[in-house]
DSSP file (Angstrom, degrees, kcal/mol; ACC not computed):
  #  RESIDUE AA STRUCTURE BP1 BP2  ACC     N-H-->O    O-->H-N    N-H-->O    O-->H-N    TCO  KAPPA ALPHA  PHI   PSI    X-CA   Y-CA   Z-CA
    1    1 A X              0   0    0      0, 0.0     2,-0.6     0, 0.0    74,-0.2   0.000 360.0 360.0 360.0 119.7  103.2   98.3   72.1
    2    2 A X        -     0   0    0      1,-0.1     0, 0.0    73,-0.0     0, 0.0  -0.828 360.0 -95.8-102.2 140.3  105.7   95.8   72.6
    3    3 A X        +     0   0    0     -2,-0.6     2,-0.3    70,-0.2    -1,-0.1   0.507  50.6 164.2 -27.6 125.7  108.8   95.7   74.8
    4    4 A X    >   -     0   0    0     -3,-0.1     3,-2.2     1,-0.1    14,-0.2  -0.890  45.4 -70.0-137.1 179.0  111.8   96.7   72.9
    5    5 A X  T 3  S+     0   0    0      1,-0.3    14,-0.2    -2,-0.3    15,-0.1  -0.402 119.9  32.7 -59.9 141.9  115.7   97.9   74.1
    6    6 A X  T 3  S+     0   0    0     12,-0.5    73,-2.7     1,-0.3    -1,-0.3   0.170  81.7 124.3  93.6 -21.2  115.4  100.9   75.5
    7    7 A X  E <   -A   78   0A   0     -3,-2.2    11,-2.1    71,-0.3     2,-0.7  -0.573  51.6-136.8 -72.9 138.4  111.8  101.1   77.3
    8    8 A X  E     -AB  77  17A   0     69,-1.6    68,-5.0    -2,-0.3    69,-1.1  -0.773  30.3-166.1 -98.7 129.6  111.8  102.0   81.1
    9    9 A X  E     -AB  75  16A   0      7,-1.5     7,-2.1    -2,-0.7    66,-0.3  -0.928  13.5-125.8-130.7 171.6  109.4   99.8   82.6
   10   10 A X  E     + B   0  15A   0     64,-3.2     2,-0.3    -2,-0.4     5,-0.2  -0.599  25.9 168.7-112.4 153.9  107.4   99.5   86.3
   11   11 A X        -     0   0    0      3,-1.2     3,-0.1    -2,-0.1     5,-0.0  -0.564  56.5 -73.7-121.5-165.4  107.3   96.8   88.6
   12   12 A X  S    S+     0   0    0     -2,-0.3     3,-0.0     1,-0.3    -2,-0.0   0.964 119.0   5.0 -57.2 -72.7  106.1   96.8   91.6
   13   13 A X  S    S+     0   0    0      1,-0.1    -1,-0.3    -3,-0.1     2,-0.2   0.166 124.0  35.9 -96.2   9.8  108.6   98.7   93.7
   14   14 A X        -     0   0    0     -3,-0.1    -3,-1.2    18,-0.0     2,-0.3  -0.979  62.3-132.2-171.9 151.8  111.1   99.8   91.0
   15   15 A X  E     +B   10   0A   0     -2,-0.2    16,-2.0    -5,-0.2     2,-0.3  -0.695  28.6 175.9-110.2-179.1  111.5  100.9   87.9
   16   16 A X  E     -B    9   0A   0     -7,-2.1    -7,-1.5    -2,-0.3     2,-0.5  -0.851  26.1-115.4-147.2-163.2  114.4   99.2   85.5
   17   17 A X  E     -B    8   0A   0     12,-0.3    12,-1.6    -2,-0.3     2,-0.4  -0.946  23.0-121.8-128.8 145.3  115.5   99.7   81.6
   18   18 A X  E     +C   28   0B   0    -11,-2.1   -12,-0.5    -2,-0.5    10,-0.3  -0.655  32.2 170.8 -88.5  85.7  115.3   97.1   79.0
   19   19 A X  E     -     0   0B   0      8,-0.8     2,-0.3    -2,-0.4     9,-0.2   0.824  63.0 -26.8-109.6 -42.5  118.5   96.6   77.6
   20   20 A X  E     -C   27   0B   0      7,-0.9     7,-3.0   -15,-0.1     2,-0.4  -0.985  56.3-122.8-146.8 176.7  117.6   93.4   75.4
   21   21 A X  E     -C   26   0B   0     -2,-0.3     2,-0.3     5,-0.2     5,-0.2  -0.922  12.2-162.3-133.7 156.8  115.3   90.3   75.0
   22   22 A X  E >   -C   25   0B   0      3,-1.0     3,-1.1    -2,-0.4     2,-0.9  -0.798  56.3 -62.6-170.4  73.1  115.6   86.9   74.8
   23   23 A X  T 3  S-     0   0    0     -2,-0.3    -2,-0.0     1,-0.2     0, 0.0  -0.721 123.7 -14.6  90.5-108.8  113.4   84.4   73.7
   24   24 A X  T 3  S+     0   0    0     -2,-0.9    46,-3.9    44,-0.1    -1,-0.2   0.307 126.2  80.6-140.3 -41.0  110.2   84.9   76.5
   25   25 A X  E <   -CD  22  69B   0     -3,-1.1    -3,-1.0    44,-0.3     2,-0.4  -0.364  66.1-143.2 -87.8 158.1  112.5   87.0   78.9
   26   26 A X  E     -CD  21  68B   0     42,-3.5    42,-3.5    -5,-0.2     2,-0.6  -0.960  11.3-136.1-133.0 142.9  113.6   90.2   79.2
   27   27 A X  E     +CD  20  67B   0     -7,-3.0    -7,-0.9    -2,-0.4    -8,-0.8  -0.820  32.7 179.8-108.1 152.8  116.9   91.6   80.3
   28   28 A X  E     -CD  18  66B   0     38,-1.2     2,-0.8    -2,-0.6    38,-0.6  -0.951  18.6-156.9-135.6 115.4  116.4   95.0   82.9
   29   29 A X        -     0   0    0    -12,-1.6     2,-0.8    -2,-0.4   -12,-0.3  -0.763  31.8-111.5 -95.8 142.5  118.7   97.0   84.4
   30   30 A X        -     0   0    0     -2,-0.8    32,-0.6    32,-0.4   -14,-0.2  -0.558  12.9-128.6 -91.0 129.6  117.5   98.6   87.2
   31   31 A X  E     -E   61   0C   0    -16,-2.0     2,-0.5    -2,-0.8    30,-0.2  -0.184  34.6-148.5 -53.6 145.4  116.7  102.8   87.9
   32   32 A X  E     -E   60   0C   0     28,-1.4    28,-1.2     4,-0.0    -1,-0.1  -0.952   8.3-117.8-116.1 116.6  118.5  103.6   91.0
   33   33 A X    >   -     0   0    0     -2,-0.5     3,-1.1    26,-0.2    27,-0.1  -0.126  22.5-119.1 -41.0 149.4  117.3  106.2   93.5
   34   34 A X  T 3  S+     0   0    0      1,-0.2    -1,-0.1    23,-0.2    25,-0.1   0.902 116.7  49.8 -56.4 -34.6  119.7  109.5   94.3
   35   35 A X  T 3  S+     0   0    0      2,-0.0    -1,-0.2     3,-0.0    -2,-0.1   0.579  87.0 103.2 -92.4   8.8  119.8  108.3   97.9
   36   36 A X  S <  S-     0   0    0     -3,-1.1     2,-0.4     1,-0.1    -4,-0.0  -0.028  86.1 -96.8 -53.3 164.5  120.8  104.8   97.1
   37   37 A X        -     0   0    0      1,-0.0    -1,-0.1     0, 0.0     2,-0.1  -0.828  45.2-115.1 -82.5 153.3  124.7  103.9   97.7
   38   38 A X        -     0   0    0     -2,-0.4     2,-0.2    -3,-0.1    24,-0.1  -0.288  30.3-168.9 -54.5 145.9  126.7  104.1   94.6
   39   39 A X    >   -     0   0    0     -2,-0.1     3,-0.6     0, 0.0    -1,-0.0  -0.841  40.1-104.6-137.8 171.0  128.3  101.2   92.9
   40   40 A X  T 3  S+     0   0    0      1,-0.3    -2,-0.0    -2,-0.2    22,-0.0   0.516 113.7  63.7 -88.0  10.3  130.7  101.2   90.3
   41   41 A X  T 3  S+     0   0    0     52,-0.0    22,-2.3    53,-0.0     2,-0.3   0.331  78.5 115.5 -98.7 -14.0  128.0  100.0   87.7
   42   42 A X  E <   -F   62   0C   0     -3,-0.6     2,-0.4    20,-0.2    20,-0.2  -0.610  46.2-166.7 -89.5 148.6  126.0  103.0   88.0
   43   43 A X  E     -F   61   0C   0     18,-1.3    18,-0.9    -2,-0.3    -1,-0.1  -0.955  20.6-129.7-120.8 102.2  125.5  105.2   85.5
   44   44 A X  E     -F   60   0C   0     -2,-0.4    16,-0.3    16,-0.2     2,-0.2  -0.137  26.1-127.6 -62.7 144.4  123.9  108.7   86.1
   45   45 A X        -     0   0    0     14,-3.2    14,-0.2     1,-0.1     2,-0.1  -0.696  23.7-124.1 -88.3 148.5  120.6  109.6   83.5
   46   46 A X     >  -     0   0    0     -2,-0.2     4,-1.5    12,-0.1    13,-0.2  -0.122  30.8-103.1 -60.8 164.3  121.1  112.7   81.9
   47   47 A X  H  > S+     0   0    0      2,-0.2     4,-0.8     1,-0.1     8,-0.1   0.827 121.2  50.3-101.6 -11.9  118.1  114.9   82.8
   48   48 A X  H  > S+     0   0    0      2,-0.2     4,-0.6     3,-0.1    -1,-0.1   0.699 109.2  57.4 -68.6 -11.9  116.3  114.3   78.7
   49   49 A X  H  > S+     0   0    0      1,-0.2     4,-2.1     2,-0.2    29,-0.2   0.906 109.5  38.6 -89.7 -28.7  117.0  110.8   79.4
   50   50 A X  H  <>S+     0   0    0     -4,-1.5     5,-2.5     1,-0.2    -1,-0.2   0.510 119.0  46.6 -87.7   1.2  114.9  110.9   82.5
   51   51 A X  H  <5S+     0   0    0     -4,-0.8    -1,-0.2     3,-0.3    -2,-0.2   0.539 113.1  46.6 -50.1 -40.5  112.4  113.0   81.0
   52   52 A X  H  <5S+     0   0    0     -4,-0.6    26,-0.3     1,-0.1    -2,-0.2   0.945 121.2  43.2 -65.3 -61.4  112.2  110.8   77.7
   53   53 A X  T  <5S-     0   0    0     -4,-2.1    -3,-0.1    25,-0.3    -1,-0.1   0.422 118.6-116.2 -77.5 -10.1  112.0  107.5   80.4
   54   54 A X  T   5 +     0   0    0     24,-0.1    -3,-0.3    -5,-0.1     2,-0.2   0.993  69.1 132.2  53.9  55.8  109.4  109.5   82.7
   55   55 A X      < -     0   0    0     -5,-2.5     2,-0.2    -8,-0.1    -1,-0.1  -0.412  60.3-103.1 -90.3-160.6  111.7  109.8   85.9
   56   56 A X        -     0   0    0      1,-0.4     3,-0.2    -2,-0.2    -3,-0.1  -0.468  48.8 -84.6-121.1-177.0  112.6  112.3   87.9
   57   57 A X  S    S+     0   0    0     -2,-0.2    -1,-0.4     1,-0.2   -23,-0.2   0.106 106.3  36.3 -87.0-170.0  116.0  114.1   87.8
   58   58 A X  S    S+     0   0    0    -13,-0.1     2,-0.4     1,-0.1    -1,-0.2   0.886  83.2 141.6  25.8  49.0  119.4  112.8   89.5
   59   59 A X        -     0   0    0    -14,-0.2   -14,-3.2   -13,-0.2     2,-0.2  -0.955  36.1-149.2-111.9 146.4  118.5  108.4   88.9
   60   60 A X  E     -EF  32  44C   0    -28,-1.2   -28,-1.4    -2,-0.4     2,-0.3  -0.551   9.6-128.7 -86.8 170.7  121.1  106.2   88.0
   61   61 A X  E     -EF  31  43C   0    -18,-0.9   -18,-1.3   -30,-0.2     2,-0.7  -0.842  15.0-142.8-106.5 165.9  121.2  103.2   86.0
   62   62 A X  E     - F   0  42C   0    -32,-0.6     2,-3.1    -2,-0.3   -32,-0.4  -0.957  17.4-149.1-119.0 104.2  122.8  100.0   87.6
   63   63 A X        +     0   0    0    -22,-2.3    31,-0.3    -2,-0.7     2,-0.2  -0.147  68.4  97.0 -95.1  64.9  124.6   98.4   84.6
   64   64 A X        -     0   0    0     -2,-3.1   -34,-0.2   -34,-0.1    -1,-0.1  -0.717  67.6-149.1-147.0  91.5  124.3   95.0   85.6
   65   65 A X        -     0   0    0     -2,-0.2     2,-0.3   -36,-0.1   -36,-0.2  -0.068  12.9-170.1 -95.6 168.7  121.2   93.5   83.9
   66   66 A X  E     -D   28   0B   0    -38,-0.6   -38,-1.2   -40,-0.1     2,-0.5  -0.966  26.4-119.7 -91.6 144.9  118.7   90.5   85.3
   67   67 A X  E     -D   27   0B   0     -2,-0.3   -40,-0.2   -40,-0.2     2,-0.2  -0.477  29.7-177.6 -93.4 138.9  116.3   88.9   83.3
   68   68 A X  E     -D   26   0B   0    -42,-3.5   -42,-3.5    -2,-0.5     2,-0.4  -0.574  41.9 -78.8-103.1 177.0  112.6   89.0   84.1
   69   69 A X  E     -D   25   0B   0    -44,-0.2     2,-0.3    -2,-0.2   -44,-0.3  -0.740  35.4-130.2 -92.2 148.1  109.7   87.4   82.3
   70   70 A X        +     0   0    0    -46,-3.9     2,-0.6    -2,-0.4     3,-0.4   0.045  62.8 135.3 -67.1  18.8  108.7   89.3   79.4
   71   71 A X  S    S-     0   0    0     -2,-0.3    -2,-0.1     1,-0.2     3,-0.1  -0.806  78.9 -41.5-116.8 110.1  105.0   89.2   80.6
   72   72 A X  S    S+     0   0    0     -2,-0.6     2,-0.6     1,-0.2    -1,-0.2   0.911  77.9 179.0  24.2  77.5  102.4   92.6   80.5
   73   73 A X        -     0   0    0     -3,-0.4     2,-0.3   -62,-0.0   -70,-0.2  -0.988  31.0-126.5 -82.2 124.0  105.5   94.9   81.8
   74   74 A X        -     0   0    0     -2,-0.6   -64,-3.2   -64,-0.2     2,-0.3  -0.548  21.5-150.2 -21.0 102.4  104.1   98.0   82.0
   75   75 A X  E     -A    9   0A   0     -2,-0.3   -66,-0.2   -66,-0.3     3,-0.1  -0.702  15.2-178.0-102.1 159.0  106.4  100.4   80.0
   76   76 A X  E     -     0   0A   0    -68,-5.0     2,-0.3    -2,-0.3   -67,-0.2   0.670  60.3 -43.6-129.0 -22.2  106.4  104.0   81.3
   77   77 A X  E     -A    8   0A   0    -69,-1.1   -69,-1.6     2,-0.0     2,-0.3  -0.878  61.0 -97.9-176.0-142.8  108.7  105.8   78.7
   78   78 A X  E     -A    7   0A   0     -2,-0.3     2,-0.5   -26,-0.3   -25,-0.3  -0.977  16.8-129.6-154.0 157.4  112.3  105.3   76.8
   79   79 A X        -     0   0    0    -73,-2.7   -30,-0.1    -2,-0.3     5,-0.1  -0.984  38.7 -95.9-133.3 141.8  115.8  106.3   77.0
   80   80 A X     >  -     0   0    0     -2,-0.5     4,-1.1     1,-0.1    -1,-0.1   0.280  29.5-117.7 -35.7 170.3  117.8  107.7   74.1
   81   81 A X  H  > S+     0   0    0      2,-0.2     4,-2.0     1,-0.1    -1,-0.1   0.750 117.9  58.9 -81.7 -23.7  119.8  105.6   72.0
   82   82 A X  H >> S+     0   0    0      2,-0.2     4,-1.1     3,-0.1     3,-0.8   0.947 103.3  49.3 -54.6 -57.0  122.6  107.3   73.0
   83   83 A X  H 34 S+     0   0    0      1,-0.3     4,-0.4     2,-0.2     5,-0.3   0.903 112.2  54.6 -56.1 -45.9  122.0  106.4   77.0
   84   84 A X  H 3< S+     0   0    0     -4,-1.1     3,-0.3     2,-0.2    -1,-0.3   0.909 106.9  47.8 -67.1 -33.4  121.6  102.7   75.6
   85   85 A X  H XX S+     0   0    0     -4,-2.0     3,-3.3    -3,-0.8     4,-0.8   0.993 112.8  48.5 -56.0 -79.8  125.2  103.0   73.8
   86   86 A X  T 3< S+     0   0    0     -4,-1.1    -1,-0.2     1,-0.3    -2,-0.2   0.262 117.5  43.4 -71.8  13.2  126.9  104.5   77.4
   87   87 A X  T 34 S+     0   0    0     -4,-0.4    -1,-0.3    -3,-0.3     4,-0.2   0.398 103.4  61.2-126.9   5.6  125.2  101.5   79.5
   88   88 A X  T X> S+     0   0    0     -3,-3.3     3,-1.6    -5,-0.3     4,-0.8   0.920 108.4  43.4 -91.0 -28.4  126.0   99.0   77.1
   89   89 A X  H 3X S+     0   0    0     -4,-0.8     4,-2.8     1,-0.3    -3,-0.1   0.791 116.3  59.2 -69.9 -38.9  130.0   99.9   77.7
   90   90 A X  H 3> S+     0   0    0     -5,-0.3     4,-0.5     1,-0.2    -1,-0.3   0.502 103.6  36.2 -74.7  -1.8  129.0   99.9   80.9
   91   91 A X  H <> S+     0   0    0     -3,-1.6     4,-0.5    -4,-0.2    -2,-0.2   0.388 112.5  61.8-108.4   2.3  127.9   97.0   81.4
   92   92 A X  H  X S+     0   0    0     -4,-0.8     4,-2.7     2,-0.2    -2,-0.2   0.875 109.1  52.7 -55.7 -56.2  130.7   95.7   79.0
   93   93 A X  H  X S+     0   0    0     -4,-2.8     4,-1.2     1,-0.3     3,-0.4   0.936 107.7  44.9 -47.0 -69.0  132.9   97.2   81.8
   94   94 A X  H  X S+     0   0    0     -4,-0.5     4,-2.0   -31,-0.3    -1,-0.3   0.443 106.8  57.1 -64.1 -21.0  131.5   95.7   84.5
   95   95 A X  H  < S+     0   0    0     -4,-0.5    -1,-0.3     2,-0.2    -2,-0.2   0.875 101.6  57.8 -73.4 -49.9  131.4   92.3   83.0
   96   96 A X  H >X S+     0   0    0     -4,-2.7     4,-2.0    -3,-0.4     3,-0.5   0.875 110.4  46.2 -56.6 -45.6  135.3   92.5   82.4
   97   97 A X  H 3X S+     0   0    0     -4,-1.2     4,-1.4     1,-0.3     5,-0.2   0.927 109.2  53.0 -78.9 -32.2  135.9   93.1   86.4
   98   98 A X  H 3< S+     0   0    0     -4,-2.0    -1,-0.3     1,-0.2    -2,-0.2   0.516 114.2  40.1 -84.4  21.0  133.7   90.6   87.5
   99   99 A X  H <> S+     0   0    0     -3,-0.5     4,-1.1     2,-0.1     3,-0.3   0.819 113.6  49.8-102.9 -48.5  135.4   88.3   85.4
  100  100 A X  H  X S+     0   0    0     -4,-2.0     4,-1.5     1,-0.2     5,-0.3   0.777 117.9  52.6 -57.9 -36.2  139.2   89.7   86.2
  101  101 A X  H  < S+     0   0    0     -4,-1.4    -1,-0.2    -5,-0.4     4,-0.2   0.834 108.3  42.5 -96.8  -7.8  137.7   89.3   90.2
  102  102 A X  H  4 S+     0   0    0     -3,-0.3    -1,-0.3    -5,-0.2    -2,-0.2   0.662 107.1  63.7 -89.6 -24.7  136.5   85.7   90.1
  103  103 A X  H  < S+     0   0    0     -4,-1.1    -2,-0.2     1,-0.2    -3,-0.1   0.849 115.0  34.9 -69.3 -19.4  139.8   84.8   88.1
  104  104 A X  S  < S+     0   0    0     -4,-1.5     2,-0.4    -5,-0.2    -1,-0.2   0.589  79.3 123.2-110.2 -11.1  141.6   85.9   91.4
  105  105 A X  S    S-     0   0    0     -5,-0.3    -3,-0.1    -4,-0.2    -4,-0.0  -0.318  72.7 -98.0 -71.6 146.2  139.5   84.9   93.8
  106  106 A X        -     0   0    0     -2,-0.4     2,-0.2     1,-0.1    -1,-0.1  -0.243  39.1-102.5 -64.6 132.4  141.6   82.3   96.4
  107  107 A X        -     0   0    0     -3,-0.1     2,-0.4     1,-0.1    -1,-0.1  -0.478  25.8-132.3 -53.2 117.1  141.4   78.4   96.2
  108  108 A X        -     0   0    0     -2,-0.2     2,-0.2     1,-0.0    -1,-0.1  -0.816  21.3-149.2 -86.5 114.6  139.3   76.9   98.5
  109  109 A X              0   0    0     -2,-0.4    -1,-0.0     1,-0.2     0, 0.0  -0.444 360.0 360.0 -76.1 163.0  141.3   73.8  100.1
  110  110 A X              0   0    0     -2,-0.2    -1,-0.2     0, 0.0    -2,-0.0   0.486 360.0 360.0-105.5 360.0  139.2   70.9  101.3
């Protein structure tokens, strides 16, 4: 089966979400553990979406994608389409502040 929006897939030490593809690449946001620290990009799974995705209960998502290579990811489940709607705003969100927070960051003199 091949990788489409919306498949949770394994690496090695984590799992992430596929939120779109590109060419050879894929972009993945990454599952966050309950005991991880919170950031303002996470986005808590619902417990059908981590049931649908194969997780376990209480994971976030981190809605702040990086692209991998598109190459034999193991995919392990799916997250509604709905979940894919409320991280795309979210990373919509997140996009906007780090844009608003480089636009203010202080002028380096030489």
């Amino acid at each position: 089966m091949p990788l489409q929006r919306g498949h949770v897939v394994q690496f090695a030490r984590y799992r992430a979400v596929c939120v779109g593809l590109r060419g050879g690449k894929a972009l993945v946001c990454k599952v966050i553990q309950p005991d991880d620290l919170w950031h303002r990009a996470d986005l808590p799974l619902d417990w059908l979406d981590c049931l649908m995705g194969g997780l376990t209960t209480s994971l976030r998502i981190r809605c702040w994608p990086h692209t991998v290579r598109n190459h034999d990811l193991r995919i392990v489940g799916e997250v509604s389409v709905a979940c894919m709607d409320r991280v795309d705003r979210m990373v919509n969100k997140e996009r906007d502040i780090r844009a608003l927070e480089e636009k203010w960051r202080p002028v380096e003199l030489n």
